[in-house]
Each structure stands twice: as structure tokens, then as C-alpha cells.
Chimera marker file (.cmm) of the C-alpha trace (Angstrom):
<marker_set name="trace">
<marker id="1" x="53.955" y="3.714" z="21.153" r="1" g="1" b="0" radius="0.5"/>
<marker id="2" x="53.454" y="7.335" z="20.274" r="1" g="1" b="0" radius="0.5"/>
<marker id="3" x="55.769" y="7.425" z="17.632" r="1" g="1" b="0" radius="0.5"/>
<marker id="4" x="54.146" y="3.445" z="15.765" r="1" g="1" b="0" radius="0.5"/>
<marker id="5" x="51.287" y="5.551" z="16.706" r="1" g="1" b="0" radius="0.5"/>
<marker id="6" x="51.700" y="8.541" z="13.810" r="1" g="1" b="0" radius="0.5"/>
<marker id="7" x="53.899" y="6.979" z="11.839" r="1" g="1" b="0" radius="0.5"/>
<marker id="8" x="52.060" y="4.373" z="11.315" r="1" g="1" b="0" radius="0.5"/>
<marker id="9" x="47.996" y="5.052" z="11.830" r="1" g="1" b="0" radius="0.5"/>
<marker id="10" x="49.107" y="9.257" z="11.297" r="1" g="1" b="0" radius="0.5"/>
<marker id="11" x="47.741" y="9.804" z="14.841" r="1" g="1" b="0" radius="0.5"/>
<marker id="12" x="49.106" y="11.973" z="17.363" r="1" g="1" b="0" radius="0.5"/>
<marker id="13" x="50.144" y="10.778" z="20.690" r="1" g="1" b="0" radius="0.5"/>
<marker id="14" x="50.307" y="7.391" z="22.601" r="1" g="1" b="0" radius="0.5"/>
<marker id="15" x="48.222" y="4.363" z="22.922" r="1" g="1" b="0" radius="0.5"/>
<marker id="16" x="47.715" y="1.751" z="24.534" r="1" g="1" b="0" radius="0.5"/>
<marker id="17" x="47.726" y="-1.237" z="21.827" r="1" g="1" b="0" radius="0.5"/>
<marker id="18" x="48.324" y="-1.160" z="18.063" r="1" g="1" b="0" radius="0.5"/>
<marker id="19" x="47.486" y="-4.240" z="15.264" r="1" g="1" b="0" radius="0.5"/>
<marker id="20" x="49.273" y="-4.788" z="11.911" r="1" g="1" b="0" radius="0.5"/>
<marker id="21" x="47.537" y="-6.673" z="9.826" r="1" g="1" b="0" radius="0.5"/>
<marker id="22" x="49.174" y="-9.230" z="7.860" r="1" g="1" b="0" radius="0.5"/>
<marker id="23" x="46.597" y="-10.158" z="5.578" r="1" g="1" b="0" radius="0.5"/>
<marker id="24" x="45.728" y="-6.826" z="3.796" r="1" g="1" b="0" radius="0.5"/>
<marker id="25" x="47.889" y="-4.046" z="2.547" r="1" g="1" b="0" radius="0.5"/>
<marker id="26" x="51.742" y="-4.770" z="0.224" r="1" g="1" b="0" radius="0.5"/>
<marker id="27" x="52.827" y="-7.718" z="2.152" r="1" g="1" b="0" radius="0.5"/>
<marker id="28" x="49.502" y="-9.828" z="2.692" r="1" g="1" b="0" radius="0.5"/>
<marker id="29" x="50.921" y="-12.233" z="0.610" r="1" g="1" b="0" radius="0.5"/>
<marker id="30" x="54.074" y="-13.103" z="2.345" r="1" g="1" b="0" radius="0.5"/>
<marker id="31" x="52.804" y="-15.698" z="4.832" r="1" g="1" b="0" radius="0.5"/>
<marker id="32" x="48.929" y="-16.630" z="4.430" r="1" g="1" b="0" radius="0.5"/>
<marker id="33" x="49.131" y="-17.941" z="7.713" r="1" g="1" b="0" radius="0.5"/>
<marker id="34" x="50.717" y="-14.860" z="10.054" r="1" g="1" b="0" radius="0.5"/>
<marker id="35" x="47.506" y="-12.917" z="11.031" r="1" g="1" b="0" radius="0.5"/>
<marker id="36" x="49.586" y="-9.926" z="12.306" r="1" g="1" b="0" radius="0.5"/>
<marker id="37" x="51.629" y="-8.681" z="14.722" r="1" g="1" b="0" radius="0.5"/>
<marker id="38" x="49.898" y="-6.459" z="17.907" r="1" g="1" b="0" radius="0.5"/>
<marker id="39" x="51.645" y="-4.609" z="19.988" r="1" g="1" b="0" radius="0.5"/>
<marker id="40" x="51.055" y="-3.459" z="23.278" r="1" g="1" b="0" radius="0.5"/>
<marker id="41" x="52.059" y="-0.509" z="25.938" r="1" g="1" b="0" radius="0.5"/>
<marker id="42" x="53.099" y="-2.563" z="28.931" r="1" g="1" b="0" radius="0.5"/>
<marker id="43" x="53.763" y="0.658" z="30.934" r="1" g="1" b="0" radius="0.5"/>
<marker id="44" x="50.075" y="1.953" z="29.734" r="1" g="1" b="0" radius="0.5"/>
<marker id="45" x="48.401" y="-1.604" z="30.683" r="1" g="1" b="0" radius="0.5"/>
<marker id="46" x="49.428" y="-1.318" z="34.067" r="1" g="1" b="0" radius="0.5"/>
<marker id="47" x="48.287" y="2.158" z="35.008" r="1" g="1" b="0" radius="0.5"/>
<marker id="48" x="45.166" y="1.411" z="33.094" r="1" g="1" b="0" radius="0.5"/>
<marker id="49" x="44.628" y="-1.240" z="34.736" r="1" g="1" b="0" radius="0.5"/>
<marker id="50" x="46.007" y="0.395" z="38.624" r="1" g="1" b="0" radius="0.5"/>
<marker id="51" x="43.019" y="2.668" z="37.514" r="1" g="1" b="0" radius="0.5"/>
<marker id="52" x="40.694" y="-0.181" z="37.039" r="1" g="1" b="0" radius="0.5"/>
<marker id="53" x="41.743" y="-1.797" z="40.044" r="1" g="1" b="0" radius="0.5"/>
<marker id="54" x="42.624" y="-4.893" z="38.091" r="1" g="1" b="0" radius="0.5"/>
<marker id="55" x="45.766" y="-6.946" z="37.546" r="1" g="1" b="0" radius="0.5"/>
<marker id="56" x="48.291" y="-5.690" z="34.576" r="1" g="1" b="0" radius="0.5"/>
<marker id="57" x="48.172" y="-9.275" z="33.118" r="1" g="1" b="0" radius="0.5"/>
<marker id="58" x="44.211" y="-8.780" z="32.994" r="1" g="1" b="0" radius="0.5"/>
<marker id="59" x="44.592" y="-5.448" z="31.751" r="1" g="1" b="0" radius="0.5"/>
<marker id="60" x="47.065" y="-7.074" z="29.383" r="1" g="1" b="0" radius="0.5"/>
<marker id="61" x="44.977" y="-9.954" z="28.273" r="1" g="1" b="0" radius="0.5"/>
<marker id="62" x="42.180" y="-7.470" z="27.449" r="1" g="1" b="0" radius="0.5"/>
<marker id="63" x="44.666" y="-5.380" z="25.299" r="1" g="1" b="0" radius="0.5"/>
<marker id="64" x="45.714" y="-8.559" z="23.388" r="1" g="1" b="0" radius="0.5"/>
<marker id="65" x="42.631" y="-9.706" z="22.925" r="1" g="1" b="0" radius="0.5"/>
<marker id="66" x="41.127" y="-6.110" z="21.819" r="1" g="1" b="0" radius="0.5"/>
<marker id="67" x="44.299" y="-6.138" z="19.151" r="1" g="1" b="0" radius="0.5"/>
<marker id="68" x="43.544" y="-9.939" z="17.787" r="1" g="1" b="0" radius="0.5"/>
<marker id="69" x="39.868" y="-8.555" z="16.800" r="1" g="1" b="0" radius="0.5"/>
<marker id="70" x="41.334" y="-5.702" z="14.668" r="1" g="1" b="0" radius="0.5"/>
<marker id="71" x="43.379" y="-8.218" z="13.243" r="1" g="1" b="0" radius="0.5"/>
<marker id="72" x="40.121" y="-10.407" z="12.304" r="1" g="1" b="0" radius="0.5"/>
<marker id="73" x="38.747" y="-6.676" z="11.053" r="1" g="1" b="0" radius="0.5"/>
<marker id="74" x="36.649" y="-6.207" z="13.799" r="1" g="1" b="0" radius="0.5"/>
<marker id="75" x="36.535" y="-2.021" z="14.006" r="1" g="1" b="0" radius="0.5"/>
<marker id="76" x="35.154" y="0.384" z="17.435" r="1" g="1" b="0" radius="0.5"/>
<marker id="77" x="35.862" y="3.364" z="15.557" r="1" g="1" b="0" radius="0.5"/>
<marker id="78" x="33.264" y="3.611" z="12.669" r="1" g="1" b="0" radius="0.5"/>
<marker id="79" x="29.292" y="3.211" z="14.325" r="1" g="1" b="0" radius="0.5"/>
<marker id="80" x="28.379" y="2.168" z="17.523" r="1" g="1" b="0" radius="0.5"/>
<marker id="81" x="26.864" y="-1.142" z="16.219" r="1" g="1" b="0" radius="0.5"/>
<marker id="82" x="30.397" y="-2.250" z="15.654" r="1" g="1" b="0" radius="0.5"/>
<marker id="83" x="31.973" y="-1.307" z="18.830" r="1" g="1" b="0" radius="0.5"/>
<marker id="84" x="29.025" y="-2.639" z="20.778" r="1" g="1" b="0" radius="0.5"/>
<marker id="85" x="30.055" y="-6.103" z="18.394" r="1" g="1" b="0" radius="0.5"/>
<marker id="86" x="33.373" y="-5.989" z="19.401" r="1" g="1" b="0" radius="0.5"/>
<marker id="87" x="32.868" y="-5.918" z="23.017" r="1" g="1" b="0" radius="0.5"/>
<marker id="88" x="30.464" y="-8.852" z="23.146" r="1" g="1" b="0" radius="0.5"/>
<marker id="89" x="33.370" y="-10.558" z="21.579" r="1" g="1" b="0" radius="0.5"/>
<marker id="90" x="36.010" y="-9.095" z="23.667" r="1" g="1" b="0" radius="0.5"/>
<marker id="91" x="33.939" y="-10.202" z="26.477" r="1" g="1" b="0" radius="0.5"/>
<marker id="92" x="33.066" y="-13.642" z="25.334" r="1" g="1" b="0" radius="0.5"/>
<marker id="93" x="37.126" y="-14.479" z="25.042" r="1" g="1" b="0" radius="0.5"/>
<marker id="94" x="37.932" y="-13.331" z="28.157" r="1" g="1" b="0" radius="0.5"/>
<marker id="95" x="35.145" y="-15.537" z="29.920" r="1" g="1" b="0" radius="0.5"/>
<marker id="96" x="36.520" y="-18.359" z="27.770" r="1" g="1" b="0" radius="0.5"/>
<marker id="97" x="40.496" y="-17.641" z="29.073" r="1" g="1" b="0" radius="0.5"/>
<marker id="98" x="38.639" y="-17.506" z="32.299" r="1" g="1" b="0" radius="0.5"/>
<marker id="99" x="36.724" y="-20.678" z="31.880" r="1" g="1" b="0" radius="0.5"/>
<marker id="100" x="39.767" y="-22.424" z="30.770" r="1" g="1" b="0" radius="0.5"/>
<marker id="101" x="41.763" y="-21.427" z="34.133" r="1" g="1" b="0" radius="0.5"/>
<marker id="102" x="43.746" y="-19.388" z="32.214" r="1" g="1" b="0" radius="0.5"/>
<marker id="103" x="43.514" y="-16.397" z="34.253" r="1" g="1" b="0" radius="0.5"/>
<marker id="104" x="41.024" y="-15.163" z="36.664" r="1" g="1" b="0" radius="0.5"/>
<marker id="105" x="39.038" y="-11.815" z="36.006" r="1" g="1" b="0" radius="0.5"/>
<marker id="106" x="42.146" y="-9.821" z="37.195" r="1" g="1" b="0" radius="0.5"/>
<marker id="107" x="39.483" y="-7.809" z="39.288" r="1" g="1" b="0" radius="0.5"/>
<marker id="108" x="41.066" y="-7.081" z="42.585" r="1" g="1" b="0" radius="0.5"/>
<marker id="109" x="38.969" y="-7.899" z="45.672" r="1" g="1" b="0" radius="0.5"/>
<marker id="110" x="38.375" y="-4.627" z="48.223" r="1" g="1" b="0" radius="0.5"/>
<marker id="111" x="40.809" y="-4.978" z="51.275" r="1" g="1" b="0" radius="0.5"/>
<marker id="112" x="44.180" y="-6.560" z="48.544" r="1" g="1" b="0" radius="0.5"/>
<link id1="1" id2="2" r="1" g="1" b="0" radius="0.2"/>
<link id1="2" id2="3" r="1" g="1" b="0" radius="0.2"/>
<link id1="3" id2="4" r="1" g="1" b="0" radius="0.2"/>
<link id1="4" id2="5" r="1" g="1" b="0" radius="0.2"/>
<link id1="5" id2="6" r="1" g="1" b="0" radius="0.2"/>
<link id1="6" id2="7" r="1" g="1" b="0" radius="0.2"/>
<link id1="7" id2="8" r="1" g="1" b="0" radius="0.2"/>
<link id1="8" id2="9" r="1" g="1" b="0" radius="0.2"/>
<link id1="9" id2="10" r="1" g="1" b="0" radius="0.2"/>
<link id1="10" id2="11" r="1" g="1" b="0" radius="0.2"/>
<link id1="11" id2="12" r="1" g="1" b="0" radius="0.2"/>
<link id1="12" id2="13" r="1" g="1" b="0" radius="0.2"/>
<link id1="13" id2="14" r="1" g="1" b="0" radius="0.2"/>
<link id1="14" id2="15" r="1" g="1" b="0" radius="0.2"/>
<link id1="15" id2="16" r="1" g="1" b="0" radius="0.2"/>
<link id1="16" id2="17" r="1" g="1" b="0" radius="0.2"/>
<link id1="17" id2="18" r="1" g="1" b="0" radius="0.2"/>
<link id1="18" id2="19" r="1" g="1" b="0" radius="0.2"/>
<link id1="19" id2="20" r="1" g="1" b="0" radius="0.2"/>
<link id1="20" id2="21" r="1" g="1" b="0" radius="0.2"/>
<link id1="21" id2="22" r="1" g="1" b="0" radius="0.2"/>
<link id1="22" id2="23" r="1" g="1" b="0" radius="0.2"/>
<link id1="23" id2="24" r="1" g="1" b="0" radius="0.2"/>
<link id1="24" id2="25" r="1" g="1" b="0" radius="0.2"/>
<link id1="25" id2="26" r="1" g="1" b="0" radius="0.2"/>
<link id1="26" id2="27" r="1" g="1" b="0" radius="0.2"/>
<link id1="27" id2="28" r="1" g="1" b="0" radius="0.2"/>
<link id1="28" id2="29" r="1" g="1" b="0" radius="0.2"/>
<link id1="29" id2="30" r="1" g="1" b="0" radius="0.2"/>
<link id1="30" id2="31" r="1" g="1" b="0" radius="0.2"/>
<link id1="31" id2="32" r="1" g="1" b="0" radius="0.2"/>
<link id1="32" id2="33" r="1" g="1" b="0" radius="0.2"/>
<link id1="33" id2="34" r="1" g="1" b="0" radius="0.2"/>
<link id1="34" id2="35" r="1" g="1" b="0" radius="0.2"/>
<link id1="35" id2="36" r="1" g="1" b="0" radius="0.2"/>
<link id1="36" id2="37" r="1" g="1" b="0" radius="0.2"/>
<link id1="37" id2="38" r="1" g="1" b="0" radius="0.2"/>
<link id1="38" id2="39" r="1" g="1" b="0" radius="0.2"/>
<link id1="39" id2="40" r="1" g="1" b="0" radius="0.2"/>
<link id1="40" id2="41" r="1" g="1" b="0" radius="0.2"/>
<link id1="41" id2="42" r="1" g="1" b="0" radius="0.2"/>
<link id1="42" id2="43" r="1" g="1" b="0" radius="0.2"/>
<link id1="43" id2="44" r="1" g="1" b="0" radius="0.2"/>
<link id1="44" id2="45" r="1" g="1" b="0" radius="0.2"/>
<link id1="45" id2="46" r="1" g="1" b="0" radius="0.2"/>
<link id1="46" id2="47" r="1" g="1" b="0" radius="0.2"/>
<link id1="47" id2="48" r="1" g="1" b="0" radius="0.2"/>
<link id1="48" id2="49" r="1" g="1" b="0" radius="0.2"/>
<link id1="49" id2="50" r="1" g="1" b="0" radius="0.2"/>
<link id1="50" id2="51" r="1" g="1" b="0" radius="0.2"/>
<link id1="51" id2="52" r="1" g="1" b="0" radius="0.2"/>
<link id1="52" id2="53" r="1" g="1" b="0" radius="0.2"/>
<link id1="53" id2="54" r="1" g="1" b="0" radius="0.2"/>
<link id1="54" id2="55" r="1" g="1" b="0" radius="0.2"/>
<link id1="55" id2="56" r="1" g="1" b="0" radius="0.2"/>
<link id1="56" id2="57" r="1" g="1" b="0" radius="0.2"/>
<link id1="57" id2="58" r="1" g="1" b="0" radius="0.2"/>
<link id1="58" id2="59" r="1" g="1" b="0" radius="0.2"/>
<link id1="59" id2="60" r="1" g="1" b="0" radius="0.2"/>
<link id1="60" id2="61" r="1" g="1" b="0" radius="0.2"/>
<link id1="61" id2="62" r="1" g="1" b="0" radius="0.2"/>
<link id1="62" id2="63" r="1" g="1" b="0" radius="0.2"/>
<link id1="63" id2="64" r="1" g="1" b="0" radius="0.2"/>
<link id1="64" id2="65" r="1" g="1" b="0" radius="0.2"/>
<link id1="65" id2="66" r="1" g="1" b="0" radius="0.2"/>
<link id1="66" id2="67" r="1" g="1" b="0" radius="0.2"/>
<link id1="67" id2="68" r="1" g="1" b="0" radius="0.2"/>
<link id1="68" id2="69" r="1" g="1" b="0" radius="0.2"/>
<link id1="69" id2="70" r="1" g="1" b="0" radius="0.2"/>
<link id1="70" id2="71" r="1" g="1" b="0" radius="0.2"/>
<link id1="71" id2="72" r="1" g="1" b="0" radius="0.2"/>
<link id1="72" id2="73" r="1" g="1" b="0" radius="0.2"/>
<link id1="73" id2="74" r="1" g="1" b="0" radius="0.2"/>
<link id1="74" id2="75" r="1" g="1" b="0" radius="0.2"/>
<link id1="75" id2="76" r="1" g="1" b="0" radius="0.2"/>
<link id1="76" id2="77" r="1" g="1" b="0" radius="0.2"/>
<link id1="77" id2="78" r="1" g="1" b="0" radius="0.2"/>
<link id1="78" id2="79" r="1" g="1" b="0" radius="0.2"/>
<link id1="79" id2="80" r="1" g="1" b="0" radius="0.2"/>
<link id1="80" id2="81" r="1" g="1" b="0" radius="0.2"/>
<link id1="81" id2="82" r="1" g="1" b="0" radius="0.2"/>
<link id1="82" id2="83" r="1" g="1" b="0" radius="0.2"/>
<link id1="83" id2="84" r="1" g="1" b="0" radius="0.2"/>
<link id1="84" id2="85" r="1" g="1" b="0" radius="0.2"/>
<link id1="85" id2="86" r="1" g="1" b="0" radius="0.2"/>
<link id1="86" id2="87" r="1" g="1" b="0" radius="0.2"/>
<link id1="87" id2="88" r="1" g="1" b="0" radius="0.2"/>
<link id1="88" id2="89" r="1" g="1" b="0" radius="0.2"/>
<link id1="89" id2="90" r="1" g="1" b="0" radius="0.2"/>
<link id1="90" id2="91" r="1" g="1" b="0" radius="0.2"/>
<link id1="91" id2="92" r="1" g="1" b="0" radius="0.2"/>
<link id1="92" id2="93" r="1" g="1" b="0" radius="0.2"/>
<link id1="93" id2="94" r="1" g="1" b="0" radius="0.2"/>
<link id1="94" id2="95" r="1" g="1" b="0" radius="0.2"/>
<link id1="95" id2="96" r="1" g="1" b="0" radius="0.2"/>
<link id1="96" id2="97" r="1" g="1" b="0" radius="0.2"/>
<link id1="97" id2="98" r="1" g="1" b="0" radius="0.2"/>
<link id1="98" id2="99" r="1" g="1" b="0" radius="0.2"/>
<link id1="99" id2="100" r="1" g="1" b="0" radius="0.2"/>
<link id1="100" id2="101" r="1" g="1" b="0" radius="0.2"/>
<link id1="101" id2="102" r="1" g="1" b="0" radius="0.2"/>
<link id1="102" id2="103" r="1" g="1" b="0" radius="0.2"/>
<link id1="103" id2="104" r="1" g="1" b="0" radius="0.2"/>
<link id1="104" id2="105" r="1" g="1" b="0" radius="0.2"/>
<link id1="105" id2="106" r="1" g="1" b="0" radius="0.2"/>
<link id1="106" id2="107" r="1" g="1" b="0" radius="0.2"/>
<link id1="107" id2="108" r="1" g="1" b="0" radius="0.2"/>
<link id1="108" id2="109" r="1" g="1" b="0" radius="0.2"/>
<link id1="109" id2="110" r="1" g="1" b="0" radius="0.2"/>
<link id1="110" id2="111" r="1" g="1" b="0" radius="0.2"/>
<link id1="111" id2="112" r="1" g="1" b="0" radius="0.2"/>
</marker_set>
């Protein structure tokens, strides 16, 4: 991840999930219908989420979800407005997955 990291967003060290959007840039029109590709550090999901006290596949859900809205151009980095946007959403898909019986919260309960 550190290296897709600066070679390809020119910033140093790891992270924990990158998007590459297919719809802007040299190649957006080679498939109109591929959004992107995200990519995510499975060793960095699960000590972020040991941290959190939360499953990996939570932590993991949150990651793919938080890469899918960079892909639809939604942005944390530029004003506060927008990050506060993008969590509302990030938070409103996860309840969905959750509503769905996709996954539960991932939130451990104290004494597992």
C-alpha cells in the first residue's frame, strides 16, 4: 500500500484504502460501466479495527464502503462540509448492509 500510495497519489507512507477512478483521467473511456477499482490494506483493517474493538470484516466493510464514495467523487480532504457529507453517507450504507442482514455492526460486545 505504501508504495500505490506515492506512486500513485505522490504521498508518502501507507494507508489503509486507495480508489482508482475509472471514469475520469486517460482511460475513462474504456468501459463506461467499471466505476473503479479500490483497494484495501487487509493487514491495516484488522489492527484498525483490533483498535476499535470491532470485527476486521466491519472494519473492512467500512474501508470498502469509504473507497466506493471516492469513486462517486465524494472527497474528506478539502473542507469539513464535505467530510462531514461523506460520513452521513458512509454511515447511512453501513446501516443499510446492516438492515439487510448483511453484517452486524462488527462492534464487539465487552466480555468476547
Amino acid at each position: 500500500m505504501e508504495g500505490l500510495n506515492k506512486a500513485y497519489l505522490d504521498r508518502p507512507g501507507p494507508t489503509n484504502v486507495i480508489a482508482f477512478p475509472m471514469r475520469e483521467g486517460p482511460f475513462k473511456n474504456v468501459n463506461l460501466n467499471l466505476l473503479g477499482d479500490v483497494v484495501i490494506s487487509s493487514d491495516t483493517a484488522a489492527r484498525e479495527a483490533l483498535n476499535a474493538g470491532m470485527t476486521t470484516e466491519a472494519r473492512f466493510d467500512q474501508l470498502l464502503i469509504h473507497g466506493i464514495l471516492h469513486l462517486f467523487a465524494f472527497d474528506h480532504e478539502q473542507t469539513s462540509e464535505q467530510a462531514e457529507a461523506m460520513r452521513i453517507k458512509e454511515e447511512e450504507l453501513l446501516a443499510l448492509l446492516h438492515d439487510f442482514g448483511f453484517r452486524d455492526s462488527g462492534i464487539e460486545e465487552s466480555g468476547n
